[in-house]
C-alpha positions as CSV (number, residue, x, y, z in Angstrom):
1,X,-8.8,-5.4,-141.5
2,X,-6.1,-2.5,-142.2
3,X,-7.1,0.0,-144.5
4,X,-5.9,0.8,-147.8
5,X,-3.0,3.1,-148.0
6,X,-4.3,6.7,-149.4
7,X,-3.0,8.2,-152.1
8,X,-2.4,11.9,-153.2
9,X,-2.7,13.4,-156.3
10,X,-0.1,16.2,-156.3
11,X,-1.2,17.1,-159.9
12,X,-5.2,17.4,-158.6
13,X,-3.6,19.4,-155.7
14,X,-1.3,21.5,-157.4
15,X,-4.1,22.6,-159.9
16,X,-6.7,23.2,-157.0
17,X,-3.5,25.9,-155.7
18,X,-2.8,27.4,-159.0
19,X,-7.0,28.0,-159.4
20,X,-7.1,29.6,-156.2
21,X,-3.9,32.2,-157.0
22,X,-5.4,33.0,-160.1
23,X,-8.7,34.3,-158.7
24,X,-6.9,35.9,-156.1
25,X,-4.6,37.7,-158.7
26,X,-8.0,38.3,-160.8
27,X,-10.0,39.5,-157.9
28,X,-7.4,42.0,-157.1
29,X,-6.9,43.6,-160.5
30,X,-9.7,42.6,-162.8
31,X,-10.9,43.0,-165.4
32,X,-14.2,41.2,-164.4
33,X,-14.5,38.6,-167.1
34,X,-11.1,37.4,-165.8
35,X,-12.3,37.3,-162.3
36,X,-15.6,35.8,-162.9
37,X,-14.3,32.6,-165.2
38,X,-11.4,32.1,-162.6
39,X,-14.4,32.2,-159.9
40,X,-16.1,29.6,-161.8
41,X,-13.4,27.4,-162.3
42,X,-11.7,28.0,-158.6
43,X,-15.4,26.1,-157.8
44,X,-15.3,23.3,-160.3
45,X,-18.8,24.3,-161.3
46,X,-20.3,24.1,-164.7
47,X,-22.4,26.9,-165.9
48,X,-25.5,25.0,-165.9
49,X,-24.7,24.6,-162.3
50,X,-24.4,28.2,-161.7
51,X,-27.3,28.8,-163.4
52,X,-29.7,26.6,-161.1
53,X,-28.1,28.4,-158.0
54,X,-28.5,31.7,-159.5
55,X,-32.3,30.4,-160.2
56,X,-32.4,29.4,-156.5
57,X,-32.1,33.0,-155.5
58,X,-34.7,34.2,-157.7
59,X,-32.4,35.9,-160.7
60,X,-32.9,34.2,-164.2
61,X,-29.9,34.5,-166.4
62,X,-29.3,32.4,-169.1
63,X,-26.5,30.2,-169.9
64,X,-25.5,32.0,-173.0
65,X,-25.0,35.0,-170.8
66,X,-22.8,33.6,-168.1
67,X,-20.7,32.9,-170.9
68,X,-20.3,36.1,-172.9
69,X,-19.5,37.3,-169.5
70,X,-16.8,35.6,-168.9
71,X,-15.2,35.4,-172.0
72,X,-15.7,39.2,-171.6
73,X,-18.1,39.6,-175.0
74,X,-21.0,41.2,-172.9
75,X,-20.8,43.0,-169.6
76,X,-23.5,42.8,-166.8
77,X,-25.4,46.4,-167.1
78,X,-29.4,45.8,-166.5
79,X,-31.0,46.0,-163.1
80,X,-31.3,42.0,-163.4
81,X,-27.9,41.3,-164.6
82,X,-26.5,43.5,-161.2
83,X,-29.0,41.6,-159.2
84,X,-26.9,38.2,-160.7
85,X,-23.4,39.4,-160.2
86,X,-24.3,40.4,-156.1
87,X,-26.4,36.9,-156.3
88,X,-22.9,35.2,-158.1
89,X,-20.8,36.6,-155.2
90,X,-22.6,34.5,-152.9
91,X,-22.9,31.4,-154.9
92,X,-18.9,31.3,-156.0
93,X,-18.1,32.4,-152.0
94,X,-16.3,35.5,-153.2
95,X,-15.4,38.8,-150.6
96,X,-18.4,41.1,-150.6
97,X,-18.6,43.4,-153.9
98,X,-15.5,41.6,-155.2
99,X,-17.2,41.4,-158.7
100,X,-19.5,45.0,-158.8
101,X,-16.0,46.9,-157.6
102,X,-14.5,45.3,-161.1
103,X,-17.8,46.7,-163.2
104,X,-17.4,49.9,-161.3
105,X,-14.2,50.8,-161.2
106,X,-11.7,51.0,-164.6
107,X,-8.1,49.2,-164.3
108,X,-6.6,52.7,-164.3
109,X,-7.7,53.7,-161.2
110,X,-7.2,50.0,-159.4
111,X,-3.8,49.8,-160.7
112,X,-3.3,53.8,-159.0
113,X,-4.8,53.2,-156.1
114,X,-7.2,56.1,-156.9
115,X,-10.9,56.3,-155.2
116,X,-13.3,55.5,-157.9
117,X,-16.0,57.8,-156.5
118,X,-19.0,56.1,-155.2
119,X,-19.3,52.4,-155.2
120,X,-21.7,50.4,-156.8
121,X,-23.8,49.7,-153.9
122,X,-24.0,53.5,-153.0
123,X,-25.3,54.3,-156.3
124,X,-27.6,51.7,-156.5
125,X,-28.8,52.1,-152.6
126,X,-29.6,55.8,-153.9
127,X,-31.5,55.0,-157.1
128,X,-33.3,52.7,-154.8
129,X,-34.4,55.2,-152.1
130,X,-35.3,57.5,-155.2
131,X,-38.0,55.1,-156.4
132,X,-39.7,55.5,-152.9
133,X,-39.2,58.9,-152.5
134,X,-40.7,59.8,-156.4
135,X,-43.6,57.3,-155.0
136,X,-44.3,59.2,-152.2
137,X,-44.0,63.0,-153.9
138,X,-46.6,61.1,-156.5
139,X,-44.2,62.2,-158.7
140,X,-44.2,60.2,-162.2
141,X,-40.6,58.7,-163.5
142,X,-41.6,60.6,-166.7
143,X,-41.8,63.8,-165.8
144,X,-43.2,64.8,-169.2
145,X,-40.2,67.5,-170.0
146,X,-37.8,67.2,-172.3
147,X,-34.3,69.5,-171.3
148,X,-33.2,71.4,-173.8
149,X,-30.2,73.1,-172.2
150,X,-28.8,72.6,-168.5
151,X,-26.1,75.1,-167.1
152,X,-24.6,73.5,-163.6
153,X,-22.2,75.7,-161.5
154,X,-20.5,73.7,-158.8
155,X,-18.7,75.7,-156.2
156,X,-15.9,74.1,-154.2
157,X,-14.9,75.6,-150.6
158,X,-11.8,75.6,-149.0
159,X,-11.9,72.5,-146.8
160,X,-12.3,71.2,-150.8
161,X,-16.1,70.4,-149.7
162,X,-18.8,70.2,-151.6
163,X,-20.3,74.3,-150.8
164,X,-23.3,74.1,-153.2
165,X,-24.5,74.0,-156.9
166,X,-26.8,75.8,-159.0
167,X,-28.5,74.8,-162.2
168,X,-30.4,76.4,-165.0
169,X,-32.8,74.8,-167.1
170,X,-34.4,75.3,-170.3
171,X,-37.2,72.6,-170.6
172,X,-40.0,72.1,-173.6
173,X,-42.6,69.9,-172.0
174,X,-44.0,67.1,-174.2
175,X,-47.4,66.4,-172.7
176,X,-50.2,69.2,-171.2
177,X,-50.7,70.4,-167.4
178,X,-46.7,69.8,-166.7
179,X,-46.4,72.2,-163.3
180,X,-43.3,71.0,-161.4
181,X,-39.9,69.6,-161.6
182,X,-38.4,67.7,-159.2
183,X,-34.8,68.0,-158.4
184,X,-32.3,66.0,-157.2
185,X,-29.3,66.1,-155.0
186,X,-26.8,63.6,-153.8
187,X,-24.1,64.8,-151.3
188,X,-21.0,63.4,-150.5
189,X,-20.6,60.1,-148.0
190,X,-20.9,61.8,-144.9
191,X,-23.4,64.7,-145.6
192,X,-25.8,65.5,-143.6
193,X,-29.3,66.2,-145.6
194,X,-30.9,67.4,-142.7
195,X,-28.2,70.7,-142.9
196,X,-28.8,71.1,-146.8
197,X,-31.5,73.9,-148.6
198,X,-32.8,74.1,-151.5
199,X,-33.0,77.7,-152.8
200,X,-35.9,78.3,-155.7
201,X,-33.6,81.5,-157.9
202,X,-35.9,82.1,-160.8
203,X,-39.1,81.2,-162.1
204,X,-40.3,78.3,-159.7
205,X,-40.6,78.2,-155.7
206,X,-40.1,75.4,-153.8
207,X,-42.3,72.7,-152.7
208,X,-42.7,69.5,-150.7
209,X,-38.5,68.4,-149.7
210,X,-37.4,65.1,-148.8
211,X,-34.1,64.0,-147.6
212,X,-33.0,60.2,-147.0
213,X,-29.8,60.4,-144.3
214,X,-28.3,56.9,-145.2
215,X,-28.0,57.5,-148.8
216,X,-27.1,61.7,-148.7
217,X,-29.9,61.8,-151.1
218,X,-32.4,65.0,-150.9
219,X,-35.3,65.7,-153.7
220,X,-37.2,68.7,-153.8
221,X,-40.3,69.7,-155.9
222,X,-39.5,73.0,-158.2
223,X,-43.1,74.8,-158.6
224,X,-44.0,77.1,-162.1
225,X,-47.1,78.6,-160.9
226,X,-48.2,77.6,-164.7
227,X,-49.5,74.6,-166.3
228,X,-47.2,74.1,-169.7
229,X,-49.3,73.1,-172.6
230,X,-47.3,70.2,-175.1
231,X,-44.4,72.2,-177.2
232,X,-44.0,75.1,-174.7
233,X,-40.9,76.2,-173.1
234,X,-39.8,77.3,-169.6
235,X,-37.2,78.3,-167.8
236,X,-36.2,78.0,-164.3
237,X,-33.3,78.2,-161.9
238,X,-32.9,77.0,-158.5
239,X,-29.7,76.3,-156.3
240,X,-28.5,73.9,-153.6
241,X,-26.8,74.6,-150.1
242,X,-25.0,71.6,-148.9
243,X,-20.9,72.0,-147.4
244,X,-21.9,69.3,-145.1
245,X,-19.1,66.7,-146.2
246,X,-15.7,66.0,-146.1
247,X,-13.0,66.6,-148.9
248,X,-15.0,66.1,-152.9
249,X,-13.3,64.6,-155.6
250,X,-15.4,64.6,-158.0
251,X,-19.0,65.9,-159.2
252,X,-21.4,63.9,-161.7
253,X,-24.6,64.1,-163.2
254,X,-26.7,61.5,-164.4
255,X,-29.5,61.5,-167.3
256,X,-32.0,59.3,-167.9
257,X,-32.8,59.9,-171.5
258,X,-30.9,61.8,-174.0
259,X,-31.1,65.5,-174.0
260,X,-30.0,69.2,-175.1
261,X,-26.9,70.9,-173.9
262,X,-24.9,70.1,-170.9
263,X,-22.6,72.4,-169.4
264,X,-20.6,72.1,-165.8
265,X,-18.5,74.3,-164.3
266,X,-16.4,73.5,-160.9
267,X,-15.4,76.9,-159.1
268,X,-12.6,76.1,-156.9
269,X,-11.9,78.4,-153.4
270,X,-8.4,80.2,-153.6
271,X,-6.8,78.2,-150.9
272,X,-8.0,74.9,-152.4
273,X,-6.5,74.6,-155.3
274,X,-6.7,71.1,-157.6
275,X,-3.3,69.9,-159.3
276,X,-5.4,68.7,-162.3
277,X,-8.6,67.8,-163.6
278,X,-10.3,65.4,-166.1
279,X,-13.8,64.3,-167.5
280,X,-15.4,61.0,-167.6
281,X,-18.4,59.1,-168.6
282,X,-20.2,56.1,-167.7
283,X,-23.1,54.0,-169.8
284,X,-24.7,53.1,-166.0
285,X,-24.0,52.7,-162.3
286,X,-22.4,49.2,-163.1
287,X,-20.2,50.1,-166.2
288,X,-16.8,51.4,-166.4
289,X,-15.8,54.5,-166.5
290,X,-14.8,56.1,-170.0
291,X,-14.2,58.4,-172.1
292,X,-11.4,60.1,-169.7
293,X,-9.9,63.4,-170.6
294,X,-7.5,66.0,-169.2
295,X,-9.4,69.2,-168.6
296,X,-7.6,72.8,-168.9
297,X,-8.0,74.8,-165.4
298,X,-7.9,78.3,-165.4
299,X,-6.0,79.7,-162.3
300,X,-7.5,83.2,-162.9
301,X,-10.5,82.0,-162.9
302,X,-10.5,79.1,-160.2
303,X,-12.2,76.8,-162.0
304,X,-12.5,74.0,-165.0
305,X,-15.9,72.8,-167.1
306,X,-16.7,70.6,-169.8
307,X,-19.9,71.4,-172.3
308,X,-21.2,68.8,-173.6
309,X,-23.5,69.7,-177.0
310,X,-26.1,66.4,-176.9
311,X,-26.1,64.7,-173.7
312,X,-26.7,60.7,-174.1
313,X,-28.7,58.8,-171.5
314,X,-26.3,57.4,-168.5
315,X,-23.3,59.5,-166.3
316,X,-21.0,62.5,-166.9
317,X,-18.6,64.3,-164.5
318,X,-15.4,66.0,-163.4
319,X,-13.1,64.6,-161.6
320,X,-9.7,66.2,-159.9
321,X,-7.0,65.5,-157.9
322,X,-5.8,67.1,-154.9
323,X,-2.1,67.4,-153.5
């Protein structure tokens, strides 16, 4: 018996092609709402469907969620909701950090080609290896001070490495017997921990050091030789040795709860010089970068800062750009 002649639909088709160019387009220049409802709809899968796979690899989100997401209302930022984006990438067969490159990078620097410092993954691979390394100092997340001023001086050599920092800190502790602080340090991709010291410069000595080589992440205990009563005060200063990296672009610290005074200062060696320089901020690893403004360099003095009166909890750096 001869079978029935097929027939296309060239409208079905032609829809199908016109989904798929427009998560292309979206995947290439964001923003990540845009991406993530053209992902959805490239698959033909409702959001209930989504959710069940999401579900499937063990990350509850609800369905209200997926929806301010990609109607761009709310923006993935907790632990869980970066754990459903990576887990969404999967599910919607998307190019590996497609969607966490969009919550980590702004559409300035996509649009200029311009590195967005450390990815998502890096960051996150870090604050990973951090936990275990905290874990294994016995080191509580709350260290029970509170920073009342930190002074950062970041010197810059002239292969535009990463030389070293120092930092000063004024600290009031909130709880008795507080005896240490630990320090961290996270060089450049590339760096080589292993190469790195950790000079104690005022009030403190060093204690146990750990360095993890994947992630360029090296923590370091900071001794008082005095147990801190609740209320008291203390200040210490201690420095860093790294220049184990190739050319830096861009130094930031991160806080995890709101503080005193912030204040960083990027000295630049004389024969590498930056053509200009900027601040930024960031709410977390996963969120875009804001809050962008031109910085004034002195060329007397080789170098740029930003102060920063009341620090909020999250990211805050210098950037620059080189010739």
């Amino acid at each position: 018996m001869p079978h029935a002649p097929q027939h296309v639909d060239a409208d079905a088709e032609s829809t199908a092609a016109d989904a798929v160019a427009d998560l292309e387009a979206a995947l290439r220049g964001g923003p990540f709402h845009v991406a993530l409802r053209a992902a959805i709809a490239a698959r033909g899968l409702p959001l209930q469907r989504v959710q069940h796979h999401l579900s499937r690899h063990g990350v509850k989100v609800g369905v209200t969620s997926l929806s301010y997401w990609q109607q761009g209302a709310r923006r993935p930022q907790r632990p869980e909701s970066l754990r459903a984006v990576r887990a969404l990438e999967e599910i919607l067969r998307l190019p590996e950090e497609s969607l966490i490159r969009l919550l980590t990078e702004t559409g300035a620097d996509l649009a200029a080609g311009q590195p967005a410092g450390r990815s998502y993954r890096a960051l996150m691979a870090a604050s990973d290896v951090l936990e275990k390394l905290f874990v294994e100092l016995q080191c509580p997340l709350d260290d029970g001070l509170h920073t009342l001023g930190h002074h950062e001086r970041v010197r810059i050599g002239g292969r535009r490495e990463l030389l070293g920092r120092e930092s000063q800190h004024i600290v009031r502790a909130h709880r008795d017997g507080v005896d240490r602080f630990v320090a961290v340090h996270h060089g450049d991709p590339g760096c080589v921990p292993d190469r790195m010291a950790v000079q104690a410069l005022e009030n403190c000595r060093t204690g146990r050091i750990r360095r993890h080589h994947d992630t360029g992440v090296l923590v370091a205990e900071l001794l008082f030789d005095t147990r801190l009563r609740a209320g008291e005060t203390f200040l210490f200063r201690y420095g860093v040795r790294d220049g184990t990296a190739g050319a830096c672009r861009e130094y930031v610290r991160g806080f995890d709860a709101p503080g005193g005074q912030y204040a960083l200062q990027v000295r630049f060696a004389e024969d590498a010089l930056p053509v200009r320089c900027h601040r930024f901020s960031r709410h977390s690893p996963a969120a875009p970068r804001s809050g962008r403004q031109e910085l004034p360099f002195s060329h007397r003095h080789r170098s740029v800062h930003l102060v920063e009166p009341r620090v909020r909890s999250g990211m805050l750096g210098i950037g620059w750009d080189w010739e």
